[in-house]
C-alpha positions as CSV (number, residue, x, y, z in Angstrom):
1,X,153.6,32.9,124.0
2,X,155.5,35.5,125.3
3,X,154.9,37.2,128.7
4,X,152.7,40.4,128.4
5,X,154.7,43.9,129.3
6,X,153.4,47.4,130.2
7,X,153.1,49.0,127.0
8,X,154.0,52.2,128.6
9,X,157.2,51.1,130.3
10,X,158.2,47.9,129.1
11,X,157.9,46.4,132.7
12,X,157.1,42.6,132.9
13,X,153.4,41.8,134.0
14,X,153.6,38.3,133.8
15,X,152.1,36.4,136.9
16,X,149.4,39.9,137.7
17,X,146.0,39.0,138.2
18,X,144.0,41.1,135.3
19,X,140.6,40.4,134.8
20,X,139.8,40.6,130.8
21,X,137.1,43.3,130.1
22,X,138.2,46.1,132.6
23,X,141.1,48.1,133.4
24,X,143.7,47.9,136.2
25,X,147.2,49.9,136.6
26,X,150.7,48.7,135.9
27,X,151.9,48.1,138.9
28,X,156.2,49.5,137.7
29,X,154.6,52.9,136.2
30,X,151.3,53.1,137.3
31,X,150.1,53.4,133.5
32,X,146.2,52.8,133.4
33,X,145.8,49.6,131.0
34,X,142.6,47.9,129.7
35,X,142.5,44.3,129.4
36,X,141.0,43.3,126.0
37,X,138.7,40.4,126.3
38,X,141.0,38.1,123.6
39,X,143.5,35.0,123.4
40,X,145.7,35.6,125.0
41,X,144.6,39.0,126.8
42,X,146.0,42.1,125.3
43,X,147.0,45.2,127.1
44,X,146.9,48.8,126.0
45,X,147.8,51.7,128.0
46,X,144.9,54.2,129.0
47,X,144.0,58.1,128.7
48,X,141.7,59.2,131.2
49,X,139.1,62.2,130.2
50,X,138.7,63.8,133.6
51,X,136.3,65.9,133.1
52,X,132.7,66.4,132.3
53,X,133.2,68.4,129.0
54,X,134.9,67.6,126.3
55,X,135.7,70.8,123.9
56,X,138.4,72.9,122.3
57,X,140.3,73.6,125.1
58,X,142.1,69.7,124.6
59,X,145.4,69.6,123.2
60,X,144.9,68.9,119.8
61,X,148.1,67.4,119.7
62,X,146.9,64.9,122.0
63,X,147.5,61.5,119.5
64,X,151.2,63.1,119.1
65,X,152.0,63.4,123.0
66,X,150.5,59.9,123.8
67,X,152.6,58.8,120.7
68,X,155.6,60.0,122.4
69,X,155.1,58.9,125.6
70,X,154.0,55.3,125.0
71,X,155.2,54.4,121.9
72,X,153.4,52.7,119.4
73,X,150.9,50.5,121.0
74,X,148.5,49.0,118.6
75,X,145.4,50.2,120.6
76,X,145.3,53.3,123.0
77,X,142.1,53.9,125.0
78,X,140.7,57.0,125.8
79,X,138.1,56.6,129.3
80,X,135.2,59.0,128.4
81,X,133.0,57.7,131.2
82,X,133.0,60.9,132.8
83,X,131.9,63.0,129.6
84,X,128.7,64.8,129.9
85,X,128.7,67.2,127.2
86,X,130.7,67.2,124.2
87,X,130.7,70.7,121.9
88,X,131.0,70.4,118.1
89,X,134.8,71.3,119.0
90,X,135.4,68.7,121.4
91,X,133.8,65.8,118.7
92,X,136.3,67.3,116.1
93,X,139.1,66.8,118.7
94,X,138.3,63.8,119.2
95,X,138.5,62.8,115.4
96,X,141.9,65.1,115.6
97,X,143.0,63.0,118.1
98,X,142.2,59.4,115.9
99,X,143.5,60.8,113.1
100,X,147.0,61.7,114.6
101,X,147.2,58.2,115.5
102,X,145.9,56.4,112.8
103,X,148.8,57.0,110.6
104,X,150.7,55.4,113.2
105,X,149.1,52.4,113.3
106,X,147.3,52.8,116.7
107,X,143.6,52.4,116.9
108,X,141.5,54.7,119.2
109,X,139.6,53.0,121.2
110,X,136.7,54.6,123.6
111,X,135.7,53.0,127.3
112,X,133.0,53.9,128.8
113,X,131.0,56.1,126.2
114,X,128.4,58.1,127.9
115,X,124.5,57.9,126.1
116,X,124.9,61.7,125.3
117,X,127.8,61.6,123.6
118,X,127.0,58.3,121.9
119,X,123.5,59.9,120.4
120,X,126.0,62.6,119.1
121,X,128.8,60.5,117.5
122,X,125.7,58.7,116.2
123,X,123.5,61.4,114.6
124,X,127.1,62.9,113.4
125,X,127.7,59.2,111.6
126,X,131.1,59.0,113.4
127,X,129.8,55.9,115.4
128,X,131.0,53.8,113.6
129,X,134.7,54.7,113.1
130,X,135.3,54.5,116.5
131,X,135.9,51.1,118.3
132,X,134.0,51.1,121.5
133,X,134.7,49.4,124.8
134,X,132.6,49.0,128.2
């Protein structure tokens, strides 16, 4: 088994104390990672939603800029823990934003989905293409 690397940078994480199940920082680039809960643990890089709407006003490019900046990971994860509303735009970025990546082999991922905007991805039926962490 090889040592894990920052998908992000390439640095070497072997020897750092990651807890499976959470998220931590790399500490070369300062990349946010999540720490899958698997054998051995793997690593992908995370994008933080700082805010507490999520609407048009994202980059719809957003699965083509994290592309270019990290690669191909097989997983990124978007943190949506601070997400209070989401408008009908902001749910069809979201799919924008899985679908850009898709093709490149990268599953979305979503931490920390808030009960509002899971009752909407549900009663939408796009629950369940979305893998779900935390």
């Amino acid at each position: 088994m090889r040592d894990p690397v920052c998908p992000a940078c390439g640095g070497d994480l072997a020897g750092q104390a990651f807890a499976p199940g959470s998220d931590a920082a790399c500490p070369a680039c300062g990349q946010g990672l999540w720490i899958f809960d698997e054998q051995p643990p793997a690593l992908a890089p995370v994008v933080r939603h700082d805010e507490e709407t999520l609407d048009a006003l994202h980059d719809e490019r957003l699965g083509d800029l994290v592309i270019s900046k990290l690669g191909r990971p097989s997983r990124v994860v978007f943190d949506v823990r601070k997400v209070r509303f989401a408008t009908s735009a902001g749910v069809g970025r979201l799919v924008t934003f899985k679908a850009r990546l898709d093709p490149a082999g990268v599953t979305l991922v979503l931490h920390g989905v808030p009960e509002q905007l899971r009752k909407t991805l549900s009663t939408l039926g796009l629950d369940s293409i979305f893998e779900t962490v935390g």
